[in-house]
Backbone as numpy.savetxt, mean C-alpha at the origin, in Angstrom:
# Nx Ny Nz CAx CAy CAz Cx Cy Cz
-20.06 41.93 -41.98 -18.94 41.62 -41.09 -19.49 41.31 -39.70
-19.09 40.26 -39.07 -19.09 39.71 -37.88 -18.76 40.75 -36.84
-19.35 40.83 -35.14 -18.69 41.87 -34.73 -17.66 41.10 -33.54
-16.96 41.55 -32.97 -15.66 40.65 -32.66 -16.55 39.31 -31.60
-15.26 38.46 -31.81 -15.94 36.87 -31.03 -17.17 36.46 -31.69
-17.68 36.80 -32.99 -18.43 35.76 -33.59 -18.28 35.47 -35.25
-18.87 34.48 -35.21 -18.24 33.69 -36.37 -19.59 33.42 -37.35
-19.78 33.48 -38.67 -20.50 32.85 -39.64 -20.31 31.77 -40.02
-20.18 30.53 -38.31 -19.48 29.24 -39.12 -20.74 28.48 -39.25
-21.43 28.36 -39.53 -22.23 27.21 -40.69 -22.64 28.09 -41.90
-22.46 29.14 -42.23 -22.47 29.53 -43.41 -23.81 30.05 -44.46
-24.82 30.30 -43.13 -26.51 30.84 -43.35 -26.21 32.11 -43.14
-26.61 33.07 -43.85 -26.36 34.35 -44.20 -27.92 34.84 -43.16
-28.99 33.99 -43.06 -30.32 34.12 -42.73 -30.05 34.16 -41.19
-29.20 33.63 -40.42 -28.97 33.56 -39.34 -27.54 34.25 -38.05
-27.29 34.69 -39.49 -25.83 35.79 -38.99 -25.16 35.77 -38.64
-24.22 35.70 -37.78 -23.01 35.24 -36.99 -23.31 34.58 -35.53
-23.79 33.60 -35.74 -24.86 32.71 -35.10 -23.50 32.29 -33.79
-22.27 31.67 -34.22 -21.32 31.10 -33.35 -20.50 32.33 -32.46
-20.26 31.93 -30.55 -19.54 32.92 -30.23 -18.10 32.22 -30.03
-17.51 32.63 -30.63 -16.46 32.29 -31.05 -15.37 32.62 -29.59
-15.76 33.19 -29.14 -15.04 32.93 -27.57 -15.64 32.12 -26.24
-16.69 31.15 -26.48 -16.77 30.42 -25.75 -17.41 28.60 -26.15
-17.61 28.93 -27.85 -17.88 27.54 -28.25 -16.47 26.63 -29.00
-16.61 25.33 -27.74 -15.20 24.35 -27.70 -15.14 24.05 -29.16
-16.16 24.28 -30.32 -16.22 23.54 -31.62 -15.62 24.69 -32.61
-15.68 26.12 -32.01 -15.12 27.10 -32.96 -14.42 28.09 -31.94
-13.41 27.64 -31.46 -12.34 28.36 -30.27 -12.04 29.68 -31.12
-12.10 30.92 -30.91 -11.25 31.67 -31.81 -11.25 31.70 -32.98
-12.15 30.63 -34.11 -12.12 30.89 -34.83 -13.18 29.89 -35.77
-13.77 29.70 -36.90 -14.51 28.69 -37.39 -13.75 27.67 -37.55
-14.10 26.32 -37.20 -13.57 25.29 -37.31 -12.34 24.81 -36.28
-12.31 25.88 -35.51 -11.14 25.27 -34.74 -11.38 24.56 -33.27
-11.75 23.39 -33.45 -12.07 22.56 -32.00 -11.43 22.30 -31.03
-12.03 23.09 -29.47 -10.95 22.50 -28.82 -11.01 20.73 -27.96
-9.83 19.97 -28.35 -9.99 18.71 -28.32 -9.43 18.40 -27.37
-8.87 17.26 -26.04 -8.31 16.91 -25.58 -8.79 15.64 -24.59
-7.41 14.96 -24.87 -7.69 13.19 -24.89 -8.30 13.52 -23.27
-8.96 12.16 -23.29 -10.24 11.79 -22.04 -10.56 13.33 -21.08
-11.29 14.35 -21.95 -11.06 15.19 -20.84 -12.69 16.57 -21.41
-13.33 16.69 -21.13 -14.64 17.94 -21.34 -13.80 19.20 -21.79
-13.76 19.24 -22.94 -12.98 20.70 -23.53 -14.07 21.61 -22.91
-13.47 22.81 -23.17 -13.84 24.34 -23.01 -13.04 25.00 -23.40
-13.89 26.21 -24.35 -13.16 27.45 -24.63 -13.76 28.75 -23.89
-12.66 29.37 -23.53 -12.84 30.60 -22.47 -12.20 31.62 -23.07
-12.72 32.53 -23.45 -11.98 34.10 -24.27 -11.14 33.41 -25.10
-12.08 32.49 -26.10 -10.93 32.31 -27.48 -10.12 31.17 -27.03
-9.98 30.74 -25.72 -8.99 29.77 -25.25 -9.23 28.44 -24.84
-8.69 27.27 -25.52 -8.89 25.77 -25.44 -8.17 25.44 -23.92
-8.96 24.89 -23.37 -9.04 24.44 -21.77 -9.72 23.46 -21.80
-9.22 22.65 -20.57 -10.67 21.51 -20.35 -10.34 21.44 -18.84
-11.72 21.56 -18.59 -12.82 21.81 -16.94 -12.19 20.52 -16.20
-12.82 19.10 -17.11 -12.19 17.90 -15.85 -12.42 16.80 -16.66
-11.35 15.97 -16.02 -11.34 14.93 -17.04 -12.49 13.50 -16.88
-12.53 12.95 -18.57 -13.48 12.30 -17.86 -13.33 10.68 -16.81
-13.89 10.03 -16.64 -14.35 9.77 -15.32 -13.01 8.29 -15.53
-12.35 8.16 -14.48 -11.00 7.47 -14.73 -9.72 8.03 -15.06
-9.53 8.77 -15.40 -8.83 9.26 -16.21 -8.22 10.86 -15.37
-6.78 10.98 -15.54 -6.20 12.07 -14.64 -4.96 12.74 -15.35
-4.80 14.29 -15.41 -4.12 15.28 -15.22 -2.79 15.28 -14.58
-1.45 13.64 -14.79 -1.32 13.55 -13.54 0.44 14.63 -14.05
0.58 14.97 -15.52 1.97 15.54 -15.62 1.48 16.59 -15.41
0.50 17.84 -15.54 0.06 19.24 -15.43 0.12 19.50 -16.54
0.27 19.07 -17.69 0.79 19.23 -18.83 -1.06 19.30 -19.86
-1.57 20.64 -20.05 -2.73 20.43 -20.65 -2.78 19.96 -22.10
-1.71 20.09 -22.63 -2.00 19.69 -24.03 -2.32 18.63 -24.43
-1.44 17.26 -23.60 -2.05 15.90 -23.83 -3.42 15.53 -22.78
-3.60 16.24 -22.57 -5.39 16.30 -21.58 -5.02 15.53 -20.30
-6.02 15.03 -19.94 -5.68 13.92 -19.03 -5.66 12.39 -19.29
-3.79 12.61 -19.33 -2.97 11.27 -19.95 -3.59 10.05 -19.38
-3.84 10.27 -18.07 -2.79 8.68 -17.12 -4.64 8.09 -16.70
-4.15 6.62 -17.02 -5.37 5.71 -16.94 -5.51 5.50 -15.41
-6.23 6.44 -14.84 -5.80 6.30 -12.85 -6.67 4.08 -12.70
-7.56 3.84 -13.78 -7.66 2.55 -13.62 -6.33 1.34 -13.86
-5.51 1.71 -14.11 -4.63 0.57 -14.94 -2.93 1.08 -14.70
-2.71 2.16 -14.08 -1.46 3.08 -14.51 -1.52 2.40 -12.92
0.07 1.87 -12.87 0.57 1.39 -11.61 1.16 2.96 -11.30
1.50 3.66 -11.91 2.29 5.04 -10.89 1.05 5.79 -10.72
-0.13 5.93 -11.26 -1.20 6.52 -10.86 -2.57 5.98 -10.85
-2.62 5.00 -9.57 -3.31 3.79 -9.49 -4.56 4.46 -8.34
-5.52 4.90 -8.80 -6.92 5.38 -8.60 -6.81 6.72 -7.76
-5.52 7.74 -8.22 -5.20 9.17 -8.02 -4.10 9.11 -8.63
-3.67 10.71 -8.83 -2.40 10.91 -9.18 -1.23 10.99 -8.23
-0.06 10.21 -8.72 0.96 10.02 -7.46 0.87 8.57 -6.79
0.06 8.12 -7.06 -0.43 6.94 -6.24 0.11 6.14 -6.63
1.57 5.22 -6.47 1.64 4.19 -6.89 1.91 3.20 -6.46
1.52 2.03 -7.15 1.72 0.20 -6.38 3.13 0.50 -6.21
2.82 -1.05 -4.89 4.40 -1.02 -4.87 4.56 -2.35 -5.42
6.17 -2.77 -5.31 6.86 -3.59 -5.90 5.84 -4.90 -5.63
5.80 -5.75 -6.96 4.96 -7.22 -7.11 3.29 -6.90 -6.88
2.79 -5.57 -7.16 1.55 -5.51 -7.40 1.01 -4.63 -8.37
-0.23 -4.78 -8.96 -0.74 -3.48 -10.39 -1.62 -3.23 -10.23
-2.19 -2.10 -10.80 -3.27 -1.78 -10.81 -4.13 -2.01 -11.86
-5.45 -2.12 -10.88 -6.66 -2.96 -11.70 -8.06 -2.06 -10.95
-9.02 -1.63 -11.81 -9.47 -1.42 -11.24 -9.76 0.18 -10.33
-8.45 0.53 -10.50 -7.97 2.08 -9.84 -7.36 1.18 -8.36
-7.00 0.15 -8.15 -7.09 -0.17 -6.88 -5.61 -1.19 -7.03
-4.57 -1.12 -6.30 -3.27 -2.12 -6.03 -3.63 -3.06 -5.63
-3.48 -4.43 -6.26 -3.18 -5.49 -6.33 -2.13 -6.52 -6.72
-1.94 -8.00 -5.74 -1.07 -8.71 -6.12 -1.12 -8.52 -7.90
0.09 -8.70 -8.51 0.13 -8.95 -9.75 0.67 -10.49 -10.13
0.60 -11.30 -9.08 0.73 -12.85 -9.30 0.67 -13.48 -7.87
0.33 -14.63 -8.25 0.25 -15.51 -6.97 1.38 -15.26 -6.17
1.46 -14.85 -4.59 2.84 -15.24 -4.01 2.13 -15.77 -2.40
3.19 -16.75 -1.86 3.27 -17.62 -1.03 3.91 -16.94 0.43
3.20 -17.00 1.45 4.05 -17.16 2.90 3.87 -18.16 4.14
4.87 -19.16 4.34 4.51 -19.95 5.09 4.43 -19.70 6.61
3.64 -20.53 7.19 4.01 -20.72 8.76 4.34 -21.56 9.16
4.66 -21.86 10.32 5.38 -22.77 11.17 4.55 -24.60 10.27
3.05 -24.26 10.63 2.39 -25.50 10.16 1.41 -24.94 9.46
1.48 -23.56 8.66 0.10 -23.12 8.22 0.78 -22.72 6.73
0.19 -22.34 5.60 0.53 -21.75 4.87 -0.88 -20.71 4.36
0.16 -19.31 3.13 -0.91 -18.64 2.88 -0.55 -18.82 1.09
-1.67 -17.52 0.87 -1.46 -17.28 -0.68 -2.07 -16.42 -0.76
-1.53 -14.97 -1.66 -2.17 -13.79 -2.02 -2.29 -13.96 -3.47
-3.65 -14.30 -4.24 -3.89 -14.70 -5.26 -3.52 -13.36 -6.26
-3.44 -13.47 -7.35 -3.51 -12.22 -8.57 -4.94 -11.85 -8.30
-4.95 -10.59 -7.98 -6.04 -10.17 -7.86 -6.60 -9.46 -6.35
-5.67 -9.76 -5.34 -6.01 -9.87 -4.28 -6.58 -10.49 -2.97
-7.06 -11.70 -3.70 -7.31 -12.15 -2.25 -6.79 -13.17 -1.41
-6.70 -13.02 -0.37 -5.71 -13.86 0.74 -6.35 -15.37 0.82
-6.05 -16.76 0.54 -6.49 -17.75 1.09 -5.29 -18.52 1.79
-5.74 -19.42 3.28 -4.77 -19.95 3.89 -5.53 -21.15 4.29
-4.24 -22.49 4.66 -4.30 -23.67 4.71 -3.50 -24.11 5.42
-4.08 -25.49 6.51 -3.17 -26.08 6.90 -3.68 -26.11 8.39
-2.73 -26.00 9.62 -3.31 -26.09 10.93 -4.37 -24.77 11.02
-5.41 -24.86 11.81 -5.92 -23.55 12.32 -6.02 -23.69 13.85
-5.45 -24.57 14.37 -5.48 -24.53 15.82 -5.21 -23.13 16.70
-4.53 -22.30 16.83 -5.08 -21.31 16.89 -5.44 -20.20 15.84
-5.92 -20.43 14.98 -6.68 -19.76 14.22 -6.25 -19.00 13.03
-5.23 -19.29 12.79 -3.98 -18.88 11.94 -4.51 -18.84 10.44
-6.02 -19.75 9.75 -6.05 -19.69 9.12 -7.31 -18.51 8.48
-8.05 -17.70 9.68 -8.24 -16.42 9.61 -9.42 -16.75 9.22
-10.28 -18.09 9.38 -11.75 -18.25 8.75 -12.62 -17.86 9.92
-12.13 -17.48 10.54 -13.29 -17.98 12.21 -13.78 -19.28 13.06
-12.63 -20.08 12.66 -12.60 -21.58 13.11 -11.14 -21.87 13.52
-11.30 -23.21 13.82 -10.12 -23.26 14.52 -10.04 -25.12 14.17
-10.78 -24.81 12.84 -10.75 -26.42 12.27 -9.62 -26.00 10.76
-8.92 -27.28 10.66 -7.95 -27.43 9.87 -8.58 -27.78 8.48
-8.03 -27.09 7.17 -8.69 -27.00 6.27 -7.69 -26.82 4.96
-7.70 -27.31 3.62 -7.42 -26.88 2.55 -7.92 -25.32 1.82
-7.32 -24.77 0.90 -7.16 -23.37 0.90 -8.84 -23.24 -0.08
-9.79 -22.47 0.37 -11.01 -22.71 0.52 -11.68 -21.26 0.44
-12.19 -20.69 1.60 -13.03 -19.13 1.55 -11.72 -18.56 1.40
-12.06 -17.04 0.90 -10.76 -15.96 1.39 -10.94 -15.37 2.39
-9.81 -14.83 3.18 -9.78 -14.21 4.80 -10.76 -13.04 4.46
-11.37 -12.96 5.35 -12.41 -11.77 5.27 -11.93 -10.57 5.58
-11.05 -9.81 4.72 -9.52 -8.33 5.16 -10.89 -7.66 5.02
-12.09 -6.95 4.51 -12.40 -6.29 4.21 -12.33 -5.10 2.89
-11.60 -6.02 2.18 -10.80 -5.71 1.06 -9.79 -6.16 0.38
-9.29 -6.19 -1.00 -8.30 -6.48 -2.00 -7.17 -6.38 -1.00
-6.20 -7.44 -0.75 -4.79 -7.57 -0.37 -3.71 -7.22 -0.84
-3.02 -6.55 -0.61 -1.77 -6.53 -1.15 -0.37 -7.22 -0.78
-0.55 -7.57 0.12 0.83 -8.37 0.83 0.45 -8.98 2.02
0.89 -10.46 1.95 0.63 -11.27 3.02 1.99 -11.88 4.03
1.98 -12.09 5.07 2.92 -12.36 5.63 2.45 -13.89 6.60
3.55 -14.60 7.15 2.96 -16.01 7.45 4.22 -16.62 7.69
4.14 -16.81 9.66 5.16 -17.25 10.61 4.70 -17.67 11.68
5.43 -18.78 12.02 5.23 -19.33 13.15 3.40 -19.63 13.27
2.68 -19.10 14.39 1.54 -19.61 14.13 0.07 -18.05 14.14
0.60 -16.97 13.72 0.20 -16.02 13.55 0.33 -15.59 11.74
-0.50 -14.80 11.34 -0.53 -14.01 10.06 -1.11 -12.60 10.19
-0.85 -12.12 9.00 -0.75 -10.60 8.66 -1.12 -10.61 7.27
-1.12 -8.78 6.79 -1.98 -8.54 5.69 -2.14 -7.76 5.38
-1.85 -6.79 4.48 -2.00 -5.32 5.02 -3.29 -5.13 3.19
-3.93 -4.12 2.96 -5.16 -4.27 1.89 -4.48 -3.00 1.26
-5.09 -2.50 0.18 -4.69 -1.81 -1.14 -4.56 -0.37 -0.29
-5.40 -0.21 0.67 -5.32 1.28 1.09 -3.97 1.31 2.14
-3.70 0.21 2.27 -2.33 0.00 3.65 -2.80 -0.20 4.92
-4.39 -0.80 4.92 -4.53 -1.25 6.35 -4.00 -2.70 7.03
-3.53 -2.50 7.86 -3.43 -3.61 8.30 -3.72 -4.51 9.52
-3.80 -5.47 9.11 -4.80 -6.54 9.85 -3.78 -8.79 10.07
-4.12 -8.67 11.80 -3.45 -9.86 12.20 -4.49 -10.88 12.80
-4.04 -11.95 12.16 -4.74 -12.88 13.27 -3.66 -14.35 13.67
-4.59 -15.07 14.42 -4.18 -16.30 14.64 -3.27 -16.14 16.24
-2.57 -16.96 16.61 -1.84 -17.30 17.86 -1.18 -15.94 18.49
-1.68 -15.41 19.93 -1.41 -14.13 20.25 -0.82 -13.95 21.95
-0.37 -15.46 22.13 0.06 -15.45 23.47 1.40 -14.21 23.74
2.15 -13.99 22.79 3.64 -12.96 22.98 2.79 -11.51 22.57
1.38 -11.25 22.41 0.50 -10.15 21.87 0.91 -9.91 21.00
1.89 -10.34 19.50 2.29 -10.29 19.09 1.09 -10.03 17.58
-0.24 -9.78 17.89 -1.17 -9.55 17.06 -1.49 -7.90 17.24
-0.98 -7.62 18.12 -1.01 -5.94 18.47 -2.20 -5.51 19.17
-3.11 -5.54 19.31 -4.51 -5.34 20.02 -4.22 -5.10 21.76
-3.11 -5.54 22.11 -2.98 -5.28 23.61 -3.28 -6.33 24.66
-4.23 -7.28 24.02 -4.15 -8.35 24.80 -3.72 -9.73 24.18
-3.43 -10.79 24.54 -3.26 -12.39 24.60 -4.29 -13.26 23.74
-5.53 -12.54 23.68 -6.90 -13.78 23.13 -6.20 -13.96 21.98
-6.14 -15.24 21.36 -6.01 -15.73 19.71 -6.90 -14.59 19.12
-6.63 -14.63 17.96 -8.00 -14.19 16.95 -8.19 -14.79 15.89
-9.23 -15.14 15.54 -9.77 -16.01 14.52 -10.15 -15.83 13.19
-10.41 -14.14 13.44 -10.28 -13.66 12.27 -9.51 -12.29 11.91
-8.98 -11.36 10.85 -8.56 -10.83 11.25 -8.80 -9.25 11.62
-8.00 -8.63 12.71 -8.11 -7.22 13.27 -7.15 -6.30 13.24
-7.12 -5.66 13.28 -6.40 -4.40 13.08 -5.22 -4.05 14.23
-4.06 -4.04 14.26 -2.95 -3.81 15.33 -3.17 -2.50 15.71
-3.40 -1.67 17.55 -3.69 -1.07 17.81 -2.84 0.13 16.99
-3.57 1.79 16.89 -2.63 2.88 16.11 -2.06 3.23 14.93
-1.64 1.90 14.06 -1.41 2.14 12.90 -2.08 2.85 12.10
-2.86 2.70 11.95 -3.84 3.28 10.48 -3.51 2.64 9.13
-4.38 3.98 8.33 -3.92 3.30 6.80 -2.57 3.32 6.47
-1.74 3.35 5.41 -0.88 3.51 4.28 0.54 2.72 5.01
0.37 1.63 5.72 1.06 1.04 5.84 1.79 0.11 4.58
3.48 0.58 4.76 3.88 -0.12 3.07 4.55 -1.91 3.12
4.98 -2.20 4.61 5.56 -3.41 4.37 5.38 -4.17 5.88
5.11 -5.31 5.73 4.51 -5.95 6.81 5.66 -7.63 7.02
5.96 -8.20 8.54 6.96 -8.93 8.49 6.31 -9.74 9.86
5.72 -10.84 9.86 5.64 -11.64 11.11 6.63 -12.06 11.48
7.57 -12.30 12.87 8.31 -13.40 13.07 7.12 -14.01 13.96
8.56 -15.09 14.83 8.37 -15.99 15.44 7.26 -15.57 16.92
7.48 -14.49 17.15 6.92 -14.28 18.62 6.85 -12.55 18.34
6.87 -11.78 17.50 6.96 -10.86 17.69 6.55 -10.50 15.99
6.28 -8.90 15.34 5.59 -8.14 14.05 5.90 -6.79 13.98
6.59 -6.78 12.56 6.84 -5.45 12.52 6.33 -4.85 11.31
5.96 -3.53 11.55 5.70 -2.60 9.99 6.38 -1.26 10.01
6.27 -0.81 8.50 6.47 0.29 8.31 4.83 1.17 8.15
5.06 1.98 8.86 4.12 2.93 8.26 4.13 4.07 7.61
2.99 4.48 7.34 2.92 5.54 6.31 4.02 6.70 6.35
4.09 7.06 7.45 5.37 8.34 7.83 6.26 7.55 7.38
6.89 6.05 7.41 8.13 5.35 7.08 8.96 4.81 8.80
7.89 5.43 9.80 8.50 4.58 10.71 7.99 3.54 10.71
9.22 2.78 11.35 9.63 1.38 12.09 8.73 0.90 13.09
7.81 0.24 13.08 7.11 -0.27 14.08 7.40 -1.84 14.78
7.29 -2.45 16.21 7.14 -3.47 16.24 6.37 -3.56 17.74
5.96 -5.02 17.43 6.13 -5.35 18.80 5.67 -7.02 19.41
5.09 -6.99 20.68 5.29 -8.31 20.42 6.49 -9.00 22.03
6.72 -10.13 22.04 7.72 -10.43 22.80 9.36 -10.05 22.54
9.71 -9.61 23.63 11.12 -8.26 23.81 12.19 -8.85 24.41
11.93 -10.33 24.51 13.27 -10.71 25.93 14.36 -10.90 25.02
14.71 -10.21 24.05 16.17 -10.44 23.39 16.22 -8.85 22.74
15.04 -7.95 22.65 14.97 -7.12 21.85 14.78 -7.59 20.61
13.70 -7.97 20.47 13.15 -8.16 19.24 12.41 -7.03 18.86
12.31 -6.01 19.54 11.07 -5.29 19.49 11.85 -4.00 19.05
12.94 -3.96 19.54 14.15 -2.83 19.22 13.32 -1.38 19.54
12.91 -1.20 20.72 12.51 -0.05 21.25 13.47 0.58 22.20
14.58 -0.36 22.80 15.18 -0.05 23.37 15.44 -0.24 24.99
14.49 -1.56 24.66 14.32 -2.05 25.87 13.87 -3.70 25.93
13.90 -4.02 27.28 13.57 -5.85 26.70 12.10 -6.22 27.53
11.24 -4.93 27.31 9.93 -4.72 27.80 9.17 -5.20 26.84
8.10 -6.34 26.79 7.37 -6.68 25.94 6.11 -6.11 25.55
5.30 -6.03 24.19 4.81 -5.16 23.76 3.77 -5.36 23.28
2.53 -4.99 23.83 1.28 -5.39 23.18 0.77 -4.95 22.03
1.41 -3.42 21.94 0.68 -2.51 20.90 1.66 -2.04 20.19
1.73 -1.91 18.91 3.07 -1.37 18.03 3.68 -0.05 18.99
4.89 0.16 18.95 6.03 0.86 19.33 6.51 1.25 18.46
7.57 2.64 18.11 8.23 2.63 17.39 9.78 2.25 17.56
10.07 1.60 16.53 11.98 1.22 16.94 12.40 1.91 17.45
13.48 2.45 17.75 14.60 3.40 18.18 15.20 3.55 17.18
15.07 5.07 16.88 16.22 5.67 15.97 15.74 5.91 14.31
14.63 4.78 13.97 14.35 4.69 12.95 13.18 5.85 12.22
12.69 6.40 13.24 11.81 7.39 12.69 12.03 8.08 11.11
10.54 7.76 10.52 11.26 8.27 8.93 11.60 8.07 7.85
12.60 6.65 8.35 14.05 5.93 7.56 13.41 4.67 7.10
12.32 4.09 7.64 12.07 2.66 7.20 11.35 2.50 5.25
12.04 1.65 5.40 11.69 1.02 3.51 10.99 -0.56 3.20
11.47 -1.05 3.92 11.18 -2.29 4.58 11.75 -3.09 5.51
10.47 -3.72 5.95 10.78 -4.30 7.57 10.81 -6.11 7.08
11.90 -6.79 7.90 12.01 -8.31 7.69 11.69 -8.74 9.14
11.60 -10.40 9.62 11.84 -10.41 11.15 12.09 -12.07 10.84
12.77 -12.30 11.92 13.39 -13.42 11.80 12.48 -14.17 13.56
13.29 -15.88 13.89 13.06 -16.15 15.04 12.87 -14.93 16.19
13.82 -14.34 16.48 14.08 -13.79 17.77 14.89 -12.63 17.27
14.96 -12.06 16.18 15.49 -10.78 15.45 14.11 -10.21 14.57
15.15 -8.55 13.87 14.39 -8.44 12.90 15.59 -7.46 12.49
15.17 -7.19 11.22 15.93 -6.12 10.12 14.99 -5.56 9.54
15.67 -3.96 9.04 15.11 -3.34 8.43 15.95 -2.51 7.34
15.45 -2.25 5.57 16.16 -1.56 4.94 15.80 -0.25 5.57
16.61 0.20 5.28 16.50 2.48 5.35 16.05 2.70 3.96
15.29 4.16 3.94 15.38 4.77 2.54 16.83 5.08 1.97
17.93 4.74 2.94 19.26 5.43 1.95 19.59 3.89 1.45
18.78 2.89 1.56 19.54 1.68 1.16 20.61 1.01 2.04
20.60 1.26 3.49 21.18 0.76 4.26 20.87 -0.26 5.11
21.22 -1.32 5.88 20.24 -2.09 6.91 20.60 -2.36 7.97
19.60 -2.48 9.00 19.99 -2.57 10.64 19.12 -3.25 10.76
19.46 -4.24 11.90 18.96 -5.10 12.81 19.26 -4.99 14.12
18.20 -5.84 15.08 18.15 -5.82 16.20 17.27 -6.94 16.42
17.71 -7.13 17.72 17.50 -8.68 19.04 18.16 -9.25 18.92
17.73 -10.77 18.92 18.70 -11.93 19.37 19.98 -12.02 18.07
21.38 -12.40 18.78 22.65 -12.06 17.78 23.35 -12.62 19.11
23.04 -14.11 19.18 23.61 -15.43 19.47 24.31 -15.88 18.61
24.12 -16.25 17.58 24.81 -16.43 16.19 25.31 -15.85 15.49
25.14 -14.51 15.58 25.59 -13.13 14.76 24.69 -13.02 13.77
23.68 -13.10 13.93 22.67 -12.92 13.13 22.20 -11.78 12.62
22.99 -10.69 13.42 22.42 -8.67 13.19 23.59 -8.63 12.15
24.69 -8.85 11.89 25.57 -9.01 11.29 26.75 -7.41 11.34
26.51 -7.38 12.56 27.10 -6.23 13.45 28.79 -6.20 13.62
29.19 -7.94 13.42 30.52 -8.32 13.74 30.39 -8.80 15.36
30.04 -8.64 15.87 29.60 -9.43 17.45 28.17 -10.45 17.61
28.60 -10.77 19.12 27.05 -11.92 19.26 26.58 -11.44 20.65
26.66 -10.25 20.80 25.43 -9.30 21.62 24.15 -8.97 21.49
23.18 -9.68 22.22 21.85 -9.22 21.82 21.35 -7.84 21.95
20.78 -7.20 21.08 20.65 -6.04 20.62 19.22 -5.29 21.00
18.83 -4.32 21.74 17.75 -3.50 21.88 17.22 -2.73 21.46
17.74 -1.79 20.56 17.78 -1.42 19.33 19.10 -1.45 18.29
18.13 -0.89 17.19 18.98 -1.37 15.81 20.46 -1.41 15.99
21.17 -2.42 15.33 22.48 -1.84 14.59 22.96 -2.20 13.39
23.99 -1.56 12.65 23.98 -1.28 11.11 24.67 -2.67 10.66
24.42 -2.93 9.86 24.55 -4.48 9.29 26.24 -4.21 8.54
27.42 -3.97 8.82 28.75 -4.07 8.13 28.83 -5.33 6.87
29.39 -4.20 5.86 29.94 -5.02 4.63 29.25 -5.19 3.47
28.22 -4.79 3.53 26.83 -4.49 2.68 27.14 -3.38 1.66
């Protein structure tokens, strides 16, 4: 007889109860009983099937040990190179990393872009001031990709400036910067692109207008800035803005940011929308044609 936690499992009488049956994954508790689990280094601990860590790709992301570690963190858009991590809308994961999941288009005034499947940004058309993000300021068919420093996820493209934000949510402007409307704080064009002062990473939605740029960032505020003489900038004032600001009021609430000529809108997380600036035309859709300094709630929606 075996004395407890070992096993006579290969069955040599010459070698005795050779298996310890409370810590080998091939005889958990008992001969023959393996502990198995999908993409993941079993272990048995006092008789008990566990596994240490999964293997390499591959994640733990329900807590749930029995199906091991389910989720393909390479390929799983809700758990796209961690758990929790997921693309957003019109991109997948490849790679462990968010990417466009098809070609999509944003024009400018005289420039156009394209965020290829796959990620990368190419643009065409005027580069007079520099809009087309090569480091020239010569006009060209869609050719190198913008040098983001990384896979793109969303491109934006107005008037004679662009935007861009990459898989981690950085984001990055170039081209025509007389309204500073590239965020950096000063006026120079840029030719290629840079980073808007403060933001950081995990920025989720990016919106050039005409003279002015807004984002959401990672917290979910409302950022803009840029030229203010109508409140475009919706800070609450008609002070123009070199370096992102946050809206007024919006702290939190942003889902996505739009921007128009001399306006902009934004959804809320409750699914609601407000705009602010120019509403000459009624363009905030407020019911009046008051230009606006910060937000107001869009009626009838």
């Amino acid at each position: 007889m075996c004395l407890a936690r070992r096993g006579n499992c290969n069955a040599i009488e010459a070698d005795g109860c050779e298996t310890d049956l409370g810590a080998d994954p091939r005889h958990c508790g008992a001969c023959g009983h393996a502990c198995s689990f999908a993409h993941a280094t079993a272990v048995c601990a006092a008789t008990v099937c566990s596994f240490s860590v999964c293997d390499a790709g591959y994640g733990d992301c329900n807590g749930v040990q029995a199906d091991g570690c389910e989720a393909d963190l390479q390929g799983d858009a809700g758990h796209c190179g961690a758990c929790g991590h997921a693309c957003g809308a019109g991109t997948r994961c490849d790679a462990g990393r968010c990417v466009a999941a098809s070609l999509t288009l944003s024009l400018g005034l005289v420039h156009s872009c394209a965020l290829l499947a796959g990620g990368d940004v190419k643009c065409w058309g005027s580069n007079f001031n520099g809009q087309l993000g090569d480091g020239t300021t010569t006009d060209h068919l869609p050719s190198t990709a913008v040098a983001l420093g990384g896979l793109a996820r969303a491109v934006t493209a107005r008037a004679n400036h662009t935007c861009a934000i990459d898989t981690v949510g950085t984001m990055r402007c170039w081209g025509y910067n007389v309204h500073r409307q590239i965020g950096i704080g000063t006026n120079t064009p840029q030719l290629t692109p840079i980073e808007p002062t403060g933001l950081g990473a995990g920025v989720t939605s990016i919106a050039a207008g005409a003279t002015q740029t807004c984002a959401v960032a990672a917290d979910a505020g409302v950022f803009c800035w840029g030229l203010n003489n109508v409140g475009q900038v919706g800070d609450d004032t008609n002070v123009s803005r070199g370096t992102p600001v946050p809206v007024f009021g919006l702290h939190g609430q942003g889902a996505a940011v739009f921007t128009g000529e001399n306006h902009s809108c934004a959804i809320l997380t409750n699914g609601s929308a407000m705009c602010w600036g120019s509403d000459w035309q009624g363009e905030l859709g407020d019911g009046a044609t008051a230009n606006q300094v910060h937000p107001v709630a869009v009626v009838g929606l």
